[in-house]
HTML snippet that shows the backbone in 3Dmol.js (N, CA, C, O; Angstrom):
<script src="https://3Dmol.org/build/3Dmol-min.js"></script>
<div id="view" style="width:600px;height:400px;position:relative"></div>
<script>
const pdb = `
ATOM      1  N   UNK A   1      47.390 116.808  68.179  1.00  0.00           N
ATOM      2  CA  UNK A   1      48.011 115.994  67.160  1.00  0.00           C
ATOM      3  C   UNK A   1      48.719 114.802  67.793  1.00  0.00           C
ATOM      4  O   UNK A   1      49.087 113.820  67.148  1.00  0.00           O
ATOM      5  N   UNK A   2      48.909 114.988  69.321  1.00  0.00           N
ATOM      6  CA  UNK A   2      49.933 113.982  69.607  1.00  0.00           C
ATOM      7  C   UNK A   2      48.699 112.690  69.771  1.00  0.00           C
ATOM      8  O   UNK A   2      48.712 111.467  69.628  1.00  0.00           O
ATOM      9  N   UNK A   3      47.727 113.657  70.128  1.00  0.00           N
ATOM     10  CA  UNK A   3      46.800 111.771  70.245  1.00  0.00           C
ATOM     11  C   UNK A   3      46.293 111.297  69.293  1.00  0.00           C
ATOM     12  O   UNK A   3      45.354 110.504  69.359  1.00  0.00           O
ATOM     13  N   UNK A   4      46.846 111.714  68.190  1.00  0.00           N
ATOM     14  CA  UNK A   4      45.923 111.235  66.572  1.00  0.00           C
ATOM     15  C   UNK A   4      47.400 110.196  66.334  1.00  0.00           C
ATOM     16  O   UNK A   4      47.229 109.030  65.979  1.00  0.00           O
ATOM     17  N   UNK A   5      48.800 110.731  66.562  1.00  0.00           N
ATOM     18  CA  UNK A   5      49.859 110.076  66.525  1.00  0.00           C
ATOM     19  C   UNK A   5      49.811 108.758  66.979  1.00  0.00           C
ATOM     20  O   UNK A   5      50.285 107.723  66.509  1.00  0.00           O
ATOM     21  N   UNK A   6      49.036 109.023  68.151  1.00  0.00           N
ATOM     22  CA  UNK A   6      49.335 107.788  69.276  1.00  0.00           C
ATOM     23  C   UNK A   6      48.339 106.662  68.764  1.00  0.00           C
ATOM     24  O   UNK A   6      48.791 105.583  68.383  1.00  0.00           O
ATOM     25  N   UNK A   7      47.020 106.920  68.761  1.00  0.00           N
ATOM     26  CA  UNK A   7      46.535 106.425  68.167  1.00  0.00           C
ATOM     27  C   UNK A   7      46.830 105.168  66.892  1.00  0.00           C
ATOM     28  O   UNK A   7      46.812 103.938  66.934  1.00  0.00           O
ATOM     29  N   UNK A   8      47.112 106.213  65.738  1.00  0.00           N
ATOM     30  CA  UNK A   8      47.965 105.337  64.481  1.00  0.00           C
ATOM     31  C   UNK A   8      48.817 104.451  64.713  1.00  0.00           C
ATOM     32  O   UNK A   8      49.034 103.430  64.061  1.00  0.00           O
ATOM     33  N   UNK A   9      49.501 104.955  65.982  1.00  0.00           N
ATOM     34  CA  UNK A   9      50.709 103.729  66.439  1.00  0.00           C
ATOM     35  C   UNK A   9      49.850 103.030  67.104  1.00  0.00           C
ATOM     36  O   UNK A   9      49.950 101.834  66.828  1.00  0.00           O
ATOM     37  N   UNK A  10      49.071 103.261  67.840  1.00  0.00           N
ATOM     38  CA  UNK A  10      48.809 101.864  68.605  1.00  0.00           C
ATOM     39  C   UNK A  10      47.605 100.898  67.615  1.00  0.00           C
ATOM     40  O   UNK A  10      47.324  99.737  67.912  1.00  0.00           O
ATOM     41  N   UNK A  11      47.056 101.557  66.545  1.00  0.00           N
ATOM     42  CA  UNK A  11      46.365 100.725  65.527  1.00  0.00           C
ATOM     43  C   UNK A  11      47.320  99.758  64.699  1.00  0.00           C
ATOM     44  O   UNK A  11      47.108  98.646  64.216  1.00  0.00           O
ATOM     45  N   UNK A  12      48.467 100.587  64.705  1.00  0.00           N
ATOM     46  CA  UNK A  12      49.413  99.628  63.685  1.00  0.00           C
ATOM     47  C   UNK A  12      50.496  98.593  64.722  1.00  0.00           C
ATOM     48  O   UNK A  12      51.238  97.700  64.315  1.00  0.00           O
ATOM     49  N   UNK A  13      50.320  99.000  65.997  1.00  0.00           N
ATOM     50  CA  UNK A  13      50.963  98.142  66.264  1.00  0.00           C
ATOM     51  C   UNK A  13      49.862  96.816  66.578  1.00  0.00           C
ATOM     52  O   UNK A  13      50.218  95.684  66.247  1.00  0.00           O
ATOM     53  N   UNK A  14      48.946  96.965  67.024  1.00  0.00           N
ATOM     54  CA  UNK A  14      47.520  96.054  67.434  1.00  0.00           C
ATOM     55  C   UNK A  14      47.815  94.917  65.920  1.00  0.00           C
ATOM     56  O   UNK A  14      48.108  93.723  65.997  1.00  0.00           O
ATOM     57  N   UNK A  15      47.554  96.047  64.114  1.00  0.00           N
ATOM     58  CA  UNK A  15      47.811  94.887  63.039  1.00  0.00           C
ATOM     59  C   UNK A  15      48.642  94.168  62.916  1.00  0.00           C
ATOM     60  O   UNK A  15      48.569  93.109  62.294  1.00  0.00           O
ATOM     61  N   UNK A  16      50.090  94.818  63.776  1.00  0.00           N
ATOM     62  CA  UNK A  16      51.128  94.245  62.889  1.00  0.00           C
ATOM     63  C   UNK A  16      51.017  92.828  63.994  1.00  0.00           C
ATOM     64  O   UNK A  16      51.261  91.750  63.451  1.00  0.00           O
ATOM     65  N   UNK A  17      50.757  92.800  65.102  1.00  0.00           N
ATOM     66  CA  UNK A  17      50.902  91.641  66.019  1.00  0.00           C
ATOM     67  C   UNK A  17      49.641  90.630  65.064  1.00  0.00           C
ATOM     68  O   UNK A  17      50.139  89.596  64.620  1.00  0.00           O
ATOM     69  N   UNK A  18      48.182  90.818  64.738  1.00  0.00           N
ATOM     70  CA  UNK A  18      47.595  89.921  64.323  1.00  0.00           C
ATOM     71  C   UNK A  18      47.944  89.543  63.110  1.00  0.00           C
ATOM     72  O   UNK A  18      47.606  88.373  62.924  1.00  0.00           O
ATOM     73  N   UNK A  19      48.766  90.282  61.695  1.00  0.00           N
ATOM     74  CA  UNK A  19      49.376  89.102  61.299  1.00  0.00           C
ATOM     75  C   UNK A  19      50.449  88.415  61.321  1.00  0.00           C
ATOM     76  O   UNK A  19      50.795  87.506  60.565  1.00  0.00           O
ATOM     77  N   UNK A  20      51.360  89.195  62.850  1.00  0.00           N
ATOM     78  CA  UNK A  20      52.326  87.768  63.418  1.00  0.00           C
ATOM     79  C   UNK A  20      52.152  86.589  63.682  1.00  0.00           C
ATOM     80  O   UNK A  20      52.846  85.613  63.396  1.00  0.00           O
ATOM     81  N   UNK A  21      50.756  86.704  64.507  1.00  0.00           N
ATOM     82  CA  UNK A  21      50.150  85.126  64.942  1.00  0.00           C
ATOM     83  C   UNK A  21      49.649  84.679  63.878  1.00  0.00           C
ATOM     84  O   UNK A  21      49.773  85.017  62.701  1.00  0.00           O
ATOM     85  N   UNK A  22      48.824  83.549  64.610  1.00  0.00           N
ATOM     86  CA  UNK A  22      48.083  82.600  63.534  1.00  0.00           C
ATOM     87  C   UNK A  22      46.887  83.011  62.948  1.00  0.00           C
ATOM     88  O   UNK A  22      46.390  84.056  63.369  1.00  0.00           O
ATOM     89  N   UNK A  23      46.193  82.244  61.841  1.00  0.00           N
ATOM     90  CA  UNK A  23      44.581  82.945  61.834  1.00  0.00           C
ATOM     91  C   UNK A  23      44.023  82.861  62.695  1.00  0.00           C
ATOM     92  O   UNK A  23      44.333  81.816  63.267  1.00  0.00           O
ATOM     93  N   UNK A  24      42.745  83.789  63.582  1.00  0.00           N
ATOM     94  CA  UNK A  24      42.136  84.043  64.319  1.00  0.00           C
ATOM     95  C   UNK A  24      40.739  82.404  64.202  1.00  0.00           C
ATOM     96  O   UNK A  24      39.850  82.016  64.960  1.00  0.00           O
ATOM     97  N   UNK A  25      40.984  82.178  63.570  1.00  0.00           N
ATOM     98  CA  UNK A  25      40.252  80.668  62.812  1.00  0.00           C
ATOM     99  C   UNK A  25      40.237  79.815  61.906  1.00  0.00           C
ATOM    100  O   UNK A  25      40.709  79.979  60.781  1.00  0.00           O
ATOM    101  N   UNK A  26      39.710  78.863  62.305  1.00  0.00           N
ATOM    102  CA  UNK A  26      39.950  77.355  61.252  1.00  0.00           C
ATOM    103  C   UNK A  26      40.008  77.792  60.157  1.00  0.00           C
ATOM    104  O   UNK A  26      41.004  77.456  59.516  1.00  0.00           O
ATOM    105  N   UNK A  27      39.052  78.658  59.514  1.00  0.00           N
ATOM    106  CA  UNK A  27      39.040  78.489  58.709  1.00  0.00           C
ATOM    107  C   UNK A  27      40.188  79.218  57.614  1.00  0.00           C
ATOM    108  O   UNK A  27      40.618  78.855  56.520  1.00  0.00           O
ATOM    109  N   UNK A  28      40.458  80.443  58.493  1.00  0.00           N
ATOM    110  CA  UNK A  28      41.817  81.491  58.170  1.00  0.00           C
ATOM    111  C   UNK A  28      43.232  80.160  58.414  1.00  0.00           C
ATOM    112  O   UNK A  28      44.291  80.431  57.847  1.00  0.00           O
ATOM    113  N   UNK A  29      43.185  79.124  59.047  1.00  0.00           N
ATOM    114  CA  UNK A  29      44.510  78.312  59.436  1.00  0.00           C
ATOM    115  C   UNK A  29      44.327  77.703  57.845  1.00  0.00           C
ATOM    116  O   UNK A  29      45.075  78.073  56.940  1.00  0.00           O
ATOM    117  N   UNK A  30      43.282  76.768  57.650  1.00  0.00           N
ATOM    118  CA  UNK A  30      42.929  75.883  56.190  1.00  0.00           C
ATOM    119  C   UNK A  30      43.584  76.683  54.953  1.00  0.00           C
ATOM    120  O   UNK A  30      44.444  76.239  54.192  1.00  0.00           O
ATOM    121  N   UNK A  31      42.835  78.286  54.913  1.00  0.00           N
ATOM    122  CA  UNK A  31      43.138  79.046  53.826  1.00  0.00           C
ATOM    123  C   UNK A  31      44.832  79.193  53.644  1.00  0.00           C
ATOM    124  O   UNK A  31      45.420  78.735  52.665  1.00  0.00           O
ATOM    125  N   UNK A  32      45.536  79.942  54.808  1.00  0.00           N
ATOM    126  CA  UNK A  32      46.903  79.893  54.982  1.00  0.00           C
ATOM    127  C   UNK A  32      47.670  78.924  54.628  1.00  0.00           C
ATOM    128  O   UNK A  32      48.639  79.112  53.893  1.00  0.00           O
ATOM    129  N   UNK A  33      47.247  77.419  55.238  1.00  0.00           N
ATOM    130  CA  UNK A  33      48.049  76.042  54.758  1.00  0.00           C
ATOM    131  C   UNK A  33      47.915  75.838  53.418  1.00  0.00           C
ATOM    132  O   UNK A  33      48.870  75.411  52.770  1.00  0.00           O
ATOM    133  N   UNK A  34      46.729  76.116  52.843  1.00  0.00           N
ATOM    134  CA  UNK A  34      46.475  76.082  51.073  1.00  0.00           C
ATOM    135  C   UNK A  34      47.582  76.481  50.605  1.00  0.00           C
ATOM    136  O   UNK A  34      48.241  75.756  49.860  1.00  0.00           O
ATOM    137  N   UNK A  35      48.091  78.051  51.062  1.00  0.00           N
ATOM    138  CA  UNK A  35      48.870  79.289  50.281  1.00  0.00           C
ATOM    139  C   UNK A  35      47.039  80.344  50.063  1.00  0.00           C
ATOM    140  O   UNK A  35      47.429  81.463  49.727  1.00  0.00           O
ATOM    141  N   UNK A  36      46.266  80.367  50.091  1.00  0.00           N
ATOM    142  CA  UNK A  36      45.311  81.152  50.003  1.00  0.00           C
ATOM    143  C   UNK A  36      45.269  82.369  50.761  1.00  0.00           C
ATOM    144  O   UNK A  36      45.522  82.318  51.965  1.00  0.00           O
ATOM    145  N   UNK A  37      44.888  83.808  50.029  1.00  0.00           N
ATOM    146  CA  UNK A  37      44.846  84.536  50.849  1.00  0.00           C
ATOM    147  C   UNK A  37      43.588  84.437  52.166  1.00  0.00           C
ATOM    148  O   UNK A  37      42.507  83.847  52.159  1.00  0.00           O
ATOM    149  N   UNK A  38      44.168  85.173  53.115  1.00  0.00           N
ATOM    150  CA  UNK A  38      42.515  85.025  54.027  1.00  0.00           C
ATOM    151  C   UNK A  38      43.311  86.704  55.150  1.00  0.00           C
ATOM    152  O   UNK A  38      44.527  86.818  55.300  1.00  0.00           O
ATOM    153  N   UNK A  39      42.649  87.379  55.538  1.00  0.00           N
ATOM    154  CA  UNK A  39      42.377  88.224  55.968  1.00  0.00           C
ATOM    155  C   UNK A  39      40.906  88.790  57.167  1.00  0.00           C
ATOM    156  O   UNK A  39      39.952  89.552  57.008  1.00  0.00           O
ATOM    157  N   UNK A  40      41.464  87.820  58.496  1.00  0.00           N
ATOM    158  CA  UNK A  40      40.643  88.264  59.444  1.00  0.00           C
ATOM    159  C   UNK A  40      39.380  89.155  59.446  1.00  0.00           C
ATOM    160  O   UNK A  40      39.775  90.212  59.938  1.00  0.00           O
ATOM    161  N   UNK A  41      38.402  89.250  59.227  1.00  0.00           N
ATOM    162  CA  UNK A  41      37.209  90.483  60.186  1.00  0.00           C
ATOM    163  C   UNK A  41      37.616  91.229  60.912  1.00  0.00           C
ATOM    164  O   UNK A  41      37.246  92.391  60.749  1.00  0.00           O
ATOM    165  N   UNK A  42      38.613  90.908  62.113  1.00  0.00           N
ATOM    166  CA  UNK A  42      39.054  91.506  63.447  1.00  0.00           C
ATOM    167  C   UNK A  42      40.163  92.624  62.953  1.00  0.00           C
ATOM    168  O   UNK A  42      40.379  93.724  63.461  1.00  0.00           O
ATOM    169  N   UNK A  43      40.732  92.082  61.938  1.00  0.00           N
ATOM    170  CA  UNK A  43      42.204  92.771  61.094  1.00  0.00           C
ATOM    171  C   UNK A  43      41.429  93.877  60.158  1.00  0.00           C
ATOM    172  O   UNK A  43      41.749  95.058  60.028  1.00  0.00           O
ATOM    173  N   UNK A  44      40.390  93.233  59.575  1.00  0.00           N
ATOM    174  CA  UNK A  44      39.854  94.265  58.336  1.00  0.00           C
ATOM    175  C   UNK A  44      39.303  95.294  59.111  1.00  0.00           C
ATOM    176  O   UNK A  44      39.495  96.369  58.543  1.00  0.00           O
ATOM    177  N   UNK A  45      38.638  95.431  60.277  1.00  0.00           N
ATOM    178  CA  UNK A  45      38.025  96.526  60.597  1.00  0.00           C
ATOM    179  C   UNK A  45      39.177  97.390  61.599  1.00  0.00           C
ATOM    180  O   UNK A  45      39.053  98.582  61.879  1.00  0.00           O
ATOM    181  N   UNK A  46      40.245  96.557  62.034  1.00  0.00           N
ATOM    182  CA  UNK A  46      41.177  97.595  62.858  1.00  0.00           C
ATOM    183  C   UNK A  46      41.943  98.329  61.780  1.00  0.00           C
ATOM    184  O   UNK A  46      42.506  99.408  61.965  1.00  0.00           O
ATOM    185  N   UNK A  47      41.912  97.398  60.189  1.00  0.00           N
ATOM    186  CA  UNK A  47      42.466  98.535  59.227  1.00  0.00           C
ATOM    187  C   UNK A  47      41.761  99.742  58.845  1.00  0.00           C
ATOM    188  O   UNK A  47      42.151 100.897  58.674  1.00  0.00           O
ATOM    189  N   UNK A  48      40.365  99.060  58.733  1.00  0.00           N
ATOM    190  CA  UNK A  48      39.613 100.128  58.669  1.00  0.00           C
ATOM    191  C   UNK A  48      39.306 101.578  59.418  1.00  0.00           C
ATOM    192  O   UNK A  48      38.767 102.520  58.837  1.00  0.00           O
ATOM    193  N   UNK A  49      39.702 101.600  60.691  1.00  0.00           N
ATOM    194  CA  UNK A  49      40.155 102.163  62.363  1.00  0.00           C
ATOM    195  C   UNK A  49      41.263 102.899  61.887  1.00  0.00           C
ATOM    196  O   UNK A  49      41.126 104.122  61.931  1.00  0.00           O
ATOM    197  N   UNK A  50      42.394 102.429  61.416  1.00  0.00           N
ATOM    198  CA  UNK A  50      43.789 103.206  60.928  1.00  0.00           C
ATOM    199  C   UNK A  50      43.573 104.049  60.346  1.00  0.00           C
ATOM    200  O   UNK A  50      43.925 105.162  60.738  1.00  0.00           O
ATOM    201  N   UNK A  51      42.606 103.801  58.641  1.00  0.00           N
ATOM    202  CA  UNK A  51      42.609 104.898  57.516  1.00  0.00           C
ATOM    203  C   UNK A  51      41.831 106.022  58.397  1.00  0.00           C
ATOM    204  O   UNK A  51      42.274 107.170  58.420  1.00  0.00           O
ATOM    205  N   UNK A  52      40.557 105.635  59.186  1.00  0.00           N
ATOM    206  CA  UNK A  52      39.897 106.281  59.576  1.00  0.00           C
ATOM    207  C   UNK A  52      40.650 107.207  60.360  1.00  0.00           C
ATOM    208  O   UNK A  52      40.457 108.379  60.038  1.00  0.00           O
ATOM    209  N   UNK A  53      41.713 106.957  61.603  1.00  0.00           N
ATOM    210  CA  UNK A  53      42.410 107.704  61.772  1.00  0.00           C
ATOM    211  C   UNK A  53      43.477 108.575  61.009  1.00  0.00           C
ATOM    212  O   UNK A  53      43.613 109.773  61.260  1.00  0.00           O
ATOM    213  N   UNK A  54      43.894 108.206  60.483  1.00  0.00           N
ATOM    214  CA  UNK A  54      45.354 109.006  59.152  1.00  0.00           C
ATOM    215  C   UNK A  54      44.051 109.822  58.923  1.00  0.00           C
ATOM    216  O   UNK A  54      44.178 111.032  59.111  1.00  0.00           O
ATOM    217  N   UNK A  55      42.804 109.374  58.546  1.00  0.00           N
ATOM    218  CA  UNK A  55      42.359 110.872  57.784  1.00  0.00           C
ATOM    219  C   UNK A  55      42.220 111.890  58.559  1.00  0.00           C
ATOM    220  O   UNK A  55      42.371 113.027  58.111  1.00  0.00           O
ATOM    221  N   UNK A  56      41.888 111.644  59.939  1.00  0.00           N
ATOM    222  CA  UNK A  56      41.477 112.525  60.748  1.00  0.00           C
ATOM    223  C   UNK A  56      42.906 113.095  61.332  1.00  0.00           C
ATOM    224  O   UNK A  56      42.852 113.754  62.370  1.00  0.00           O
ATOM    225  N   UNK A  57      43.911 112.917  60.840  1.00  0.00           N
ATOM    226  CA  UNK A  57      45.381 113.035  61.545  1.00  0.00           C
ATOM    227  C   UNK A  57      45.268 114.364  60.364  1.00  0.00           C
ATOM    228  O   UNK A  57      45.151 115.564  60.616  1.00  0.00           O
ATOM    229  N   UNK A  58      45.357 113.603  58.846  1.00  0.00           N
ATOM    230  CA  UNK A  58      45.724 114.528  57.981  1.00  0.00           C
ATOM    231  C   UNK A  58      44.913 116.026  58.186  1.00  0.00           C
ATOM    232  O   UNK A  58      45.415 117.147  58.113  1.00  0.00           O
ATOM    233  N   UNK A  59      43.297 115.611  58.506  1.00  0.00           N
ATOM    234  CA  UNK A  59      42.798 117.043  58.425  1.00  0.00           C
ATOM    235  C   UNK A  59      43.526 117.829  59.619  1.00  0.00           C
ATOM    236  O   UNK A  59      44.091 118.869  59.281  1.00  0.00           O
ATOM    237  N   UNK A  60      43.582 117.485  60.899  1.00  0.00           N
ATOM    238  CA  UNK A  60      44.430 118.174  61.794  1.00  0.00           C
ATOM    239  C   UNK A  60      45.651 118.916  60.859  1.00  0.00           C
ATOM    240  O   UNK A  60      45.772 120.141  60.896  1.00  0.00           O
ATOM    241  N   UNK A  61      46.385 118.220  60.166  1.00  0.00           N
ATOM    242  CA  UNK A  61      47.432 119.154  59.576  1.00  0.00           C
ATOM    243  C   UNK A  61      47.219 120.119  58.729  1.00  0.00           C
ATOM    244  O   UNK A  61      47.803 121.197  58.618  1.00  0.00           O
ATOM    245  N   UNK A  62      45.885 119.440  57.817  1.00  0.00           N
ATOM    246  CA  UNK A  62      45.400 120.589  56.942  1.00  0.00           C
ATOM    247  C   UNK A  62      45.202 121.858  58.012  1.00  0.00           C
ATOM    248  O   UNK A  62      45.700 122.920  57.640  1.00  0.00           O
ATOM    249  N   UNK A  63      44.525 121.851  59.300  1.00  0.00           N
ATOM    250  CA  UNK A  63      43.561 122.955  59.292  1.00  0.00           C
ATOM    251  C   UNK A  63      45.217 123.669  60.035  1.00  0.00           C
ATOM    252  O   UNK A  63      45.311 124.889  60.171  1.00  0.00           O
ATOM    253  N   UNK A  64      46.249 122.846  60.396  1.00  0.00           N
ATOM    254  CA  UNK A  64      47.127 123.311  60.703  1.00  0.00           C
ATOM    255  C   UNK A  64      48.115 124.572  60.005  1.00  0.00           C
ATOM    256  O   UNK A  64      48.593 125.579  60.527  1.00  0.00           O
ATOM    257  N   UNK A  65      48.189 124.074  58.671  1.00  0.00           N
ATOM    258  CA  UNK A  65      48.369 124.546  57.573  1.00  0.00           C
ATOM    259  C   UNK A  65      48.143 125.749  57.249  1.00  0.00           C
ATOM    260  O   UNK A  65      48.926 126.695  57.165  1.00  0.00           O
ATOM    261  N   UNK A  66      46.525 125.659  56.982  1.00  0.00           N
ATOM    262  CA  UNK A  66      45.632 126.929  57.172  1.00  0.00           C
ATOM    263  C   UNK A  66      45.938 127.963  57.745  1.00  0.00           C
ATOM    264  O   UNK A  66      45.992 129.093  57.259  1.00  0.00           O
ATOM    265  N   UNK A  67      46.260 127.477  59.318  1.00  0.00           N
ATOM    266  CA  UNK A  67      46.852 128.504  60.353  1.00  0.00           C
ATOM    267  C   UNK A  67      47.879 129.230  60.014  1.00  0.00           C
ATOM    268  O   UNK A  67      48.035 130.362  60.473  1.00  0.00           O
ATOM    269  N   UNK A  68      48.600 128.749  59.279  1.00  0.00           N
ATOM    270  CA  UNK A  68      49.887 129.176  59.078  1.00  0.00           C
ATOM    271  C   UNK A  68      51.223 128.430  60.046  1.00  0.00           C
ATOM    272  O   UNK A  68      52.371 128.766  60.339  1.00  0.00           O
ATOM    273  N   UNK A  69      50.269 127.165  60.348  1.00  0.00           N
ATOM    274  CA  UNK A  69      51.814 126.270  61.182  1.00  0.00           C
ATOM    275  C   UNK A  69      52.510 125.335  60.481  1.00  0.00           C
ATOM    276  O   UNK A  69      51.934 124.807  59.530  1.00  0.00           O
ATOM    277  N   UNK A  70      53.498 125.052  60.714  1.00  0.00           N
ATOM    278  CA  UNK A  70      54.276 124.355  59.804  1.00  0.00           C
ATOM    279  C   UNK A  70      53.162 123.054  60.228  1.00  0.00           C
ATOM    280  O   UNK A  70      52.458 123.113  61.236  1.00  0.00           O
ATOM    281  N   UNK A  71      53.153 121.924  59.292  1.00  0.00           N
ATOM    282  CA  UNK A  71      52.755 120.598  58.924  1.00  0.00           C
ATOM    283  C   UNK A  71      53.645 119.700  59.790  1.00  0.00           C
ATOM    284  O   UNK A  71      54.790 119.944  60.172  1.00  0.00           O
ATOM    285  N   UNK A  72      52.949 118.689  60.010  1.00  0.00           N
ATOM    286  CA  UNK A  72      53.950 117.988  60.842  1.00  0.00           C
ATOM    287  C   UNK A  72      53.536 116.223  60.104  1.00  0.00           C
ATOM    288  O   UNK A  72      52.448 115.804  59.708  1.00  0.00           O
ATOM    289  N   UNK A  73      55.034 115.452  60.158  1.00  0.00           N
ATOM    290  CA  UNK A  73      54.956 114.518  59.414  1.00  0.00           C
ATOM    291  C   UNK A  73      55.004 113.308  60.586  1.00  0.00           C
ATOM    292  O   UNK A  73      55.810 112.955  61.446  1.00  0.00           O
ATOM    293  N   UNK A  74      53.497 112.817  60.060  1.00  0.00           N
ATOM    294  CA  UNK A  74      53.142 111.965  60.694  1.00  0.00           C
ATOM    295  C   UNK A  74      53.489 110.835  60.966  1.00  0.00           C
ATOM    296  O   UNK A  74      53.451 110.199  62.019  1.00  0.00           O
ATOM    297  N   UNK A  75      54.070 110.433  59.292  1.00  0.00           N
ATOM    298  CA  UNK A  75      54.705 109.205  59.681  1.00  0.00           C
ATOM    299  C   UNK A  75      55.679 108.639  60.320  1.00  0.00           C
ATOM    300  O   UNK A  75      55.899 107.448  60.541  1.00  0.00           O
ATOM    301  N   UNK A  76      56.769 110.444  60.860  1.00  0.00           N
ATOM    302  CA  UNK A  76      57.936 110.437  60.966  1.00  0.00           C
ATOM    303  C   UNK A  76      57.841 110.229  62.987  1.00  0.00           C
ATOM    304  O   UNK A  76      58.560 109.672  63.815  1.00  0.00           O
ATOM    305  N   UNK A  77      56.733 110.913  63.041  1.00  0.00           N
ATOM    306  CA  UNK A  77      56.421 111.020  64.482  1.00  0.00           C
ATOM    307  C   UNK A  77      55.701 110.070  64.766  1.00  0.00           C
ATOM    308  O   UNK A  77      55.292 110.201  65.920  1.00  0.00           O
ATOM    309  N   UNK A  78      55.213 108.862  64.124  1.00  0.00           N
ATOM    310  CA  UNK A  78      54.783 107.319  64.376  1.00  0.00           C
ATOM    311  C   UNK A  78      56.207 106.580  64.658  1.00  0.00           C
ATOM    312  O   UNK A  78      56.291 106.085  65.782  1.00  0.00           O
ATOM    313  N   UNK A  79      57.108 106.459  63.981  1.00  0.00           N
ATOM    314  CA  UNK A  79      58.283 105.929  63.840  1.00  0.00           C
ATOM    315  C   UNK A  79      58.991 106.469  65.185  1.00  0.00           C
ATOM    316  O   UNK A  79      59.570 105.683  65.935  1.00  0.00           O
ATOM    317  N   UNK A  80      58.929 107.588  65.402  1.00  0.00           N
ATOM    318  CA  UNK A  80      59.605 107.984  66.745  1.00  0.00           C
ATOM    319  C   UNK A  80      59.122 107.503  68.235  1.00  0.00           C
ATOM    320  O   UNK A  80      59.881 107.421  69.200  1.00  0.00           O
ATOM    321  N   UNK A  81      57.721 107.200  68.247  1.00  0.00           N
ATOM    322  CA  UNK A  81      56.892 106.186  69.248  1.00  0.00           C
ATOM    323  C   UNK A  81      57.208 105.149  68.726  1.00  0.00           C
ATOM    324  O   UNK A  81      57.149 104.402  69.703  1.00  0.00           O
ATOM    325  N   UNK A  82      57.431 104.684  68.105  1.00  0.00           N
ATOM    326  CA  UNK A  82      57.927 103.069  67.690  1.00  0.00           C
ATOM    327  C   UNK A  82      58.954 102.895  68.197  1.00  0.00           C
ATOM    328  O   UNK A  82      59.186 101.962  68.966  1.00  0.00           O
ATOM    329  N   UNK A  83      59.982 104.006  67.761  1.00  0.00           N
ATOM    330  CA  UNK A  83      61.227 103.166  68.088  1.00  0.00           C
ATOM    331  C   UNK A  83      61.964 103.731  70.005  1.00  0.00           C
ATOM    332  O   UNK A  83      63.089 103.491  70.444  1.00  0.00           O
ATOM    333  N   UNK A  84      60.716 104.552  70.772  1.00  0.00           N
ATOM    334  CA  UNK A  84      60.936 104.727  71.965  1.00  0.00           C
ATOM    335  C   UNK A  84      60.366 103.543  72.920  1.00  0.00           C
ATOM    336  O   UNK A  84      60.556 103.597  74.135  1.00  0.00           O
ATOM    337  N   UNK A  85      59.667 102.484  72.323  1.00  0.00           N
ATOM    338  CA  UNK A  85      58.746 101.175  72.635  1.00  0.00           C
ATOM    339  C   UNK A  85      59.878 100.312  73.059  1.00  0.00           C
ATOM    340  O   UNK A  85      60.742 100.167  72.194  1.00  0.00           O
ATOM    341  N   UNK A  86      60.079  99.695  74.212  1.00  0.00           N
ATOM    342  CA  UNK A  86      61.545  98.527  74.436  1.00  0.00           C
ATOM    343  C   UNK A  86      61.353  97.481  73.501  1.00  0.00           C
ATOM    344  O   UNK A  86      60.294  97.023  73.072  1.00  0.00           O
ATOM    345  N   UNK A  87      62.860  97.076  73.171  1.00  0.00           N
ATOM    346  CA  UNK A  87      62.549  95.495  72.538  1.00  0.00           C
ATOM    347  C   UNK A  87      61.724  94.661  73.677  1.00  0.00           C
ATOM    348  O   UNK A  87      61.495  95.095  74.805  1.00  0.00           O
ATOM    349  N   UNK A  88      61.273  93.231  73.117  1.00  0.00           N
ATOM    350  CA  UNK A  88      60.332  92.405  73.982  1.00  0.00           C
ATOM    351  C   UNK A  88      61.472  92.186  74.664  1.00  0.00           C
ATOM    352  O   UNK A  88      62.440  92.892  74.382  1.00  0.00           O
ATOM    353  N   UNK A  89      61.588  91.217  75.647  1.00  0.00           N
ATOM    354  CA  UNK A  89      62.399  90.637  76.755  1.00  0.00           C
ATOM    355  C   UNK A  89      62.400  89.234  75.745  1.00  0.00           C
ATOM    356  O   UNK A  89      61.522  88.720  75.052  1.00  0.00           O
ATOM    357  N   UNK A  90      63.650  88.927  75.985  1.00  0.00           N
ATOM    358  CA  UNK A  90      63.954  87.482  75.332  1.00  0.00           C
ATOM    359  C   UNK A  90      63.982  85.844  76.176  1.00  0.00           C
ATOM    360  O   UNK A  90      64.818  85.648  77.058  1.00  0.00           O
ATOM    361  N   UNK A  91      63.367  85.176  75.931  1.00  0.00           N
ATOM    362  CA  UNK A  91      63.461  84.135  77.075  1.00  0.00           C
ATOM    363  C   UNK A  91      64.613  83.426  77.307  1.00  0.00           C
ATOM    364  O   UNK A  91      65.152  82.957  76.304  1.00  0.00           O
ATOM    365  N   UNK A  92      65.268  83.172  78.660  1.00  0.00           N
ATOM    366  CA  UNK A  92      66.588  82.704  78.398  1.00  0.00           C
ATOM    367  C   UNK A  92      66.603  81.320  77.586  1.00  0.00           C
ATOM    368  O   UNK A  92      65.550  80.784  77.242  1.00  0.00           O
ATOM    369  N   UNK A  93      68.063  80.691  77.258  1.00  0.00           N
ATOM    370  CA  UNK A  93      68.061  79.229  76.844  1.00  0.00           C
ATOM    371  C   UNK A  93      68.223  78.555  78.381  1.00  0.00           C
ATOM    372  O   UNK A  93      68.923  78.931  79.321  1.00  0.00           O
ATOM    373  N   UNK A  94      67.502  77.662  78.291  1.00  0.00           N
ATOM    374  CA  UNK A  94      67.784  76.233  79.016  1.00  0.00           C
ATOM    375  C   UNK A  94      68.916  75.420  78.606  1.00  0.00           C
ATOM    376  O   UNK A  94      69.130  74.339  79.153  1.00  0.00           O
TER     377      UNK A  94
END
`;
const viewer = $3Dmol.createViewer("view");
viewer.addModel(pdb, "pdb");
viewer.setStyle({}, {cartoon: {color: "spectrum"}});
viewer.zoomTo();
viewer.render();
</script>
């Protein structure tokens, strides 16, 4: 379970950085300056990568379940790799 965890975090951290930056292209920069939505290829399929994982996280808990082990909350143990991650380093002022 811990590498289905790790995983999810490192898918969501991979999205959350591509829509920090800019569009991945002209044509995603054009749409953005409009106000238009636009949503990367590169973004849609690493979301696609996420669900794909959560499901395969969730059945782990199901079959966990089954066993008779307690369930374990995933989202709570994403958040706990998140927040063991350092802040970035800040650049000094000049």
């Amino acid at each position: 379970m811990e590498k289905r965890v790790a995983e999810i975090n490192a898918l969501q951290e991979a999205i959350d950085k591509d829509k920090a930056g800019p569009a991945p292209s002209v044509l995603g920069m054009i749409k953005n300056w409009m106000g238009e939505p636009y949503t990367a290829e590169s973004l849609k399929k690493k979301q696609e990568q996420l669900e794909r994982a959560r499901r395969r996280a969730d059945a782990v808990n199901d079959l966990r379940a089954s066993a008779g082990c307690a369930r374990i909350d995933i989202d709570e143990e994403v958040r706990k790799i998140a927040a063991k991650k350092p802040a970035p380093a800040s650049h000094p002022q000049n």
